[in-house]
C-alpha positions in Angstrom: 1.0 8.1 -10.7 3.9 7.3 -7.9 5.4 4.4 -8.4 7.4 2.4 -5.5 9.2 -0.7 -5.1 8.3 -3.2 -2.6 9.3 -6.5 -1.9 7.6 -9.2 0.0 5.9 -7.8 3.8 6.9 -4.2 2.5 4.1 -2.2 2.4 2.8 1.4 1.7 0.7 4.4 3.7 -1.5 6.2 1.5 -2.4 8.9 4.3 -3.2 7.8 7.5 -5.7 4.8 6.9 -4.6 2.9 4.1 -1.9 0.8 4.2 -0.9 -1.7 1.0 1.3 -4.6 1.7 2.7 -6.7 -0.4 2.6 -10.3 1.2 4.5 -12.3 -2.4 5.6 -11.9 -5.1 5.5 -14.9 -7.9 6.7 -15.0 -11.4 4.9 -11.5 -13.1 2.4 -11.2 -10.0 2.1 -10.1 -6.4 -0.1 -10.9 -3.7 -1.9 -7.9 -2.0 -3.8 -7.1 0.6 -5.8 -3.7 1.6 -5.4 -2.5 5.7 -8.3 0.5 6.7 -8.3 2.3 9.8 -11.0 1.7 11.8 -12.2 4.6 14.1 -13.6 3.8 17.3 -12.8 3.9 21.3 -9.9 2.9 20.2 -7.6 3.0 16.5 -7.9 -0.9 14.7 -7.2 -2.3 11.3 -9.7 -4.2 8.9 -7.9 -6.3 6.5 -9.5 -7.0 3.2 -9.0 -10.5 1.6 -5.7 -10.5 -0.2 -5.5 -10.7 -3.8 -2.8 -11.5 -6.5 -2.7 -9.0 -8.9 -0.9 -9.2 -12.2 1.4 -6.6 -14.2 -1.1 -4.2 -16.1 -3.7 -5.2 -13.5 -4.8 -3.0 -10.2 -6.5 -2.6 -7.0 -9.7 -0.5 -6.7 -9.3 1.2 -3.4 -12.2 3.5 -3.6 -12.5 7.1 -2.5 -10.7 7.9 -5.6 -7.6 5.1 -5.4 -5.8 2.7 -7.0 -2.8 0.8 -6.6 -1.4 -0.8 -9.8 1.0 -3.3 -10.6 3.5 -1.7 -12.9 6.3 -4.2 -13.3 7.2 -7.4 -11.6 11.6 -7.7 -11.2 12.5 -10.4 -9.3 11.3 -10.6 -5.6 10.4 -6.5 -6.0 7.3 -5.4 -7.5 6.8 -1.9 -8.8 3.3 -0.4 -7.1 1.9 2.9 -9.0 -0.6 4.6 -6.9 -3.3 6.8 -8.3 -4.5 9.2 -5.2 -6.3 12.4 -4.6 -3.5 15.7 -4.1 -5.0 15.4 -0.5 -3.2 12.7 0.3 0.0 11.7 0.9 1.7 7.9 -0.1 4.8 6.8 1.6 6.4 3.6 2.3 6.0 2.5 5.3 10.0 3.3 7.2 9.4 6.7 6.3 6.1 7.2 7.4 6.9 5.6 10.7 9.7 7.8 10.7 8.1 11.0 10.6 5.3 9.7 12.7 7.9 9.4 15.3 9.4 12.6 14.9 6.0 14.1 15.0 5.5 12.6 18.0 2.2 10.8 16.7 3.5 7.1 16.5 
């Protein structure tokens, strides 16, 4: 499990078509919500409803994920992520950043 910090309209990439972002963050729970890429004529997001999610509590995001509260501190909340080896979580500054410097973003 990788766990990350993220405070309130921080989110992560898991890959390129998940993103989790945290939306608030109250007493020992955080309010989620689930972004998938939509393929078509052209790339869109579908947001799932968003959820609060409690410490020891988590997200099923299928395929083979999860995204579990590990600890609320403050206005951060600790996000473990359970993902296949295949792919790849990072917050979201850094995966713009290398998106950039790809040249793909």
């Amino acid at each position: 499990m990788l766990v990350l910090s993220r405070s309130k309209d921080e989110s992560v990439m898991l890959g390129d078509e998940i993103e989790v972002m945290v939306l608030k963050v109250r007493g020992k729970r955080a309010l989620l919500t689930v972004y998938r890429a939509v393929r078509g004529k052209r790339l869109m997001w579908e947001a799932n409803e968003p959820r609060w999610v409690g410490v020891s509590e988590f997200l099923d995001l299928g395929e083979g994920m999860s995204c579990h509260v590990v600890d609320v501190r403050g206005e951060k909340v600790r996000l473990g992520f359970c993902v296949p080896r295949s792919i790849t979580p990072h917050r979201r500054e850094i995966y713009d950043a290398i998106r950039g410097e790809l040249g793909t973003g």
